[in-house]
ZAVEXLUM-195867 format. One line per 10 residues: number of its first residue (from 0); for each residue x, y, z of C-alpha. Coordinates in steps of 0.1 Angstrom, whole numbers. Each point is the difference from the previous one (the first is absolute). Layout:
REM ZAVEXLUM-195867
NUM	X,Y,Z  ... .
***
This chain:
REM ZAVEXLUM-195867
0	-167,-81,200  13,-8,-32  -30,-19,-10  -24,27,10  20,26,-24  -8,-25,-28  -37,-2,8  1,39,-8  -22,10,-27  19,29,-20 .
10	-10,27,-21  27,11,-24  -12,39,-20  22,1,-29  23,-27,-17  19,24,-23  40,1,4  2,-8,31  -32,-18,14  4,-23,-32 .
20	36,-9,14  -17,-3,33  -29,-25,-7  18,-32,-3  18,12,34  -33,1,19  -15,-32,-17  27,-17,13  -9,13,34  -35,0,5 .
30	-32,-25,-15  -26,30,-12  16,32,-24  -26,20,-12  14,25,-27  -13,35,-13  14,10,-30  -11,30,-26  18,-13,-29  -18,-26,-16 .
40	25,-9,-24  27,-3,34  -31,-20,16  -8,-26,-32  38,-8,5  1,-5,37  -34,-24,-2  19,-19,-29  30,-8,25  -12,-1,32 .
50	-38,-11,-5  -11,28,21  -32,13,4  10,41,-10  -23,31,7  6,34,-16  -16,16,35  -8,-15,32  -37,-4,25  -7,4,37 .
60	2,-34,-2  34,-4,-13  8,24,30  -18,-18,26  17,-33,-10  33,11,4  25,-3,24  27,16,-18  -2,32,-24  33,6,-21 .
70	-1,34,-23  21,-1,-30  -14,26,-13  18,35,-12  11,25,25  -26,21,-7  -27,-23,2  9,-15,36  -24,27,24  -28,1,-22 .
80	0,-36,-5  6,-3,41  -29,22,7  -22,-14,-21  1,-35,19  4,21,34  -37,13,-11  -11,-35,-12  -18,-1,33  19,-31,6 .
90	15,-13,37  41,3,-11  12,-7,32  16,-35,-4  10,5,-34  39,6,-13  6,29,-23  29,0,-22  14,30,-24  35,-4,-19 .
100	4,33,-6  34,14,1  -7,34,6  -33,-4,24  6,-11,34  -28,-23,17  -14,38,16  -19,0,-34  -20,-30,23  -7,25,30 .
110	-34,-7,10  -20,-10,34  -19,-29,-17  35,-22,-11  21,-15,26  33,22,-2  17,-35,5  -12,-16,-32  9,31,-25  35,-3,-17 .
120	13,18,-28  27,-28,-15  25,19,-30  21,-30,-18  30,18,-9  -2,-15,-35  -10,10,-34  -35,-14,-16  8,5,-37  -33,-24,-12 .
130	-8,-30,19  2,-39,-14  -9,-30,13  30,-7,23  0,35,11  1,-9,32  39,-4,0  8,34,-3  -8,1,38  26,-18,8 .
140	32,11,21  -14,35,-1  -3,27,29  -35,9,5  -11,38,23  -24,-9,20  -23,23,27  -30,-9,13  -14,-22,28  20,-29,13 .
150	-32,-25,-3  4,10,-39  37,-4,1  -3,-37,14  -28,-3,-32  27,18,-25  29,-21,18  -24,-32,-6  -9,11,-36  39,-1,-11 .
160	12,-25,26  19,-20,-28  16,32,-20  29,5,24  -12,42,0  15,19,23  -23,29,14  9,34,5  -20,17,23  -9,39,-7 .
170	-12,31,19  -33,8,-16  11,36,2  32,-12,-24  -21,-16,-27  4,24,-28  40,-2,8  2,-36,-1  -20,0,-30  21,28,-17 .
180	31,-24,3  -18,-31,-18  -9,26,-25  34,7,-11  12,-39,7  -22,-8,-26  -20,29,-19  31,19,-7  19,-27,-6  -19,-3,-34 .
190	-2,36,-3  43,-4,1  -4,-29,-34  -24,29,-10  30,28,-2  31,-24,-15  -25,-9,-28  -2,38,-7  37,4,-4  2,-35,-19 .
200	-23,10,-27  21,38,5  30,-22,-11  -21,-18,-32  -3,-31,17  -41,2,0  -7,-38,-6  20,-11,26  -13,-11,38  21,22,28 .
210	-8,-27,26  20,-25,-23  31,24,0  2,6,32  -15,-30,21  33,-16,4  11,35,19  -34,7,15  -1,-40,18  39,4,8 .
220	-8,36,21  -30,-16,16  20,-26,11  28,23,13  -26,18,20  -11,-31,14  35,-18,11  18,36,5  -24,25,12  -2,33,-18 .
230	27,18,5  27,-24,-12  -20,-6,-31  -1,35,-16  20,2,-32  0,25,-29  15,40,-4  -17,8,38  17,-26,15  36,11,-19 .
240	-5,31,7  2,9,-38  -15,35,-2  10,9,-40  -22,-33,-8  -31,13,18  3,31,-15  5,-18,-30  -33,-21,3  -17,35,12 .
250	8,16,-26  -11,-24,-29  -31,-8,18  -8,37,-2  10,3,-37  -22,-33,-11  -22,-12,30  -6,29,15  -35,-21,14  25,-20,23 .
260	25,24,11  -16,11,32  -5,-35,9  36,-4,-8  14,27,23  -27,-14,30  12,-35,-2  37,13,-2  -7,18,34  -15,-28,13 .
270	29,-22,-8  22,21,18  -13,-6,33  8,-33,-2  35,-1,25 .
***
């Protein structure tokens, strides 16, 4: 079986953060990666490295020839994209289709000419900030929400055999959820190095980085979450129970970042629930 999955010819739509990382994941895996690419410049690159032959749109032909059709394309592009090759004419049957959207299940596949078993929509639970060459290491060790067929899972399963991911399987209907929570694992999390910078440069300190103030605090609570849970890793005023100081913090914040205060108050509500 494992032979067969390499003769698969795939068709990879977009190599920007993500597919980019992909690529060298999937050449690994299979003999023919056709890639379809709008940026040229992103393209000129890819060609240079991986002596590929790079399209900026695909044929019928590039649709008939495939056995394997992976979108890596924005959110919003994924059903038009979809129904376009579903009105290609085309027999789609035998083919895989692969999304890794993290907020589309694989319902966005629902359609009588694909084989239900062969559609998968496969979220690495990892952030794409730019791709590189060696990209494909920041697969590694991660969890990955998977829902879809379980002929696409063995592919998916096949794809990343030597990644060590463990696979999280979701609800279709609890998509959007499980997508909120990667939002603020990782978009928020930049959003919170967005807010200490505000009240560094409050306090005059505008040159300097906040991530290199606080990353020895920042990696030291990660690792407290990891080895002692939540709950016996909270710190801080909350934690003490030290009211006058969050009214203290409160009432500054008000007076001179009045543009974080509300956040402020949320998060300190937040906080408390943690028993």
């Amino acid at each position: 079986m494992k032979n067969l999955k390499r003769k698969y010819k795939v068709l990879l739509i977009g190599a920007g953060n993500l597919g980019g990382n992909l690529l060298p994941v999937l050449l690994k895996k299979f003999a023919s990666v056709k890639v379809i690419n709008r940026n040229k410049l992103v393209n000129k690159e890819l060609k240079k490295i991986y002596n590929l032959n790079i399209e900026t749109t695909y044929d019928k032909d590039d649709l008939v020839t495939s056995d394997v059709i992976i979108l890596c394309i924005q959110d919003r592009y994924i059903d038009s994209v979809f129904k376009k090759i579903i009105n290609s004419g085309i027999n789609l049957k035998d083919k895989f289709f692969i999304h890794f959207s993290g907020t589309l299940s694989s319902e966005i596949f629902n359609s009588n000419k694909v084989n239900k078993s062969k559609v998968i929509s496969a979220h690495p639970i990892q952030s794409f900030a730019g791709w590189k060459r060696n990209g494909d290491v920041l697969f590694r060790n991660i969890t990955m929400g998977i829902d879809g067929g379980e002929n696409a899972f063995a592919l998916i399963k096949y794809i990343f055999s030597e990644y060590k991911i463990k696979y999280l399987k979701i609800n279709p209907k609890d998509k959007t959820l499980y997508h909120i929570a990667s939002v603020i694992a990782s978009n928020f999390l930049v959003t919170q190095f967005h807010l200490i910078q505000k009240v560094i440069k409050k306090i005059g300190l505008k040159q300097i980085n906040s991530f290199d103030i606080f990353e020895q605090i920042i990696l030291t609570t990660l690792g407290n979450i990891k080895n002692k849970g939540i709950k016996d890793s909270l710190t801080g005023p909350v934690k003490r129970g030290e009211i006058q100081t969050i009214k203290n913090h409160k009432k500054e914040l008000k007076k001179k970042l009045p543009v974080i205060y509300e956040y402020y108050n949320l998060m300190t509500g937040f906080t408390k629930e943690i028993k």
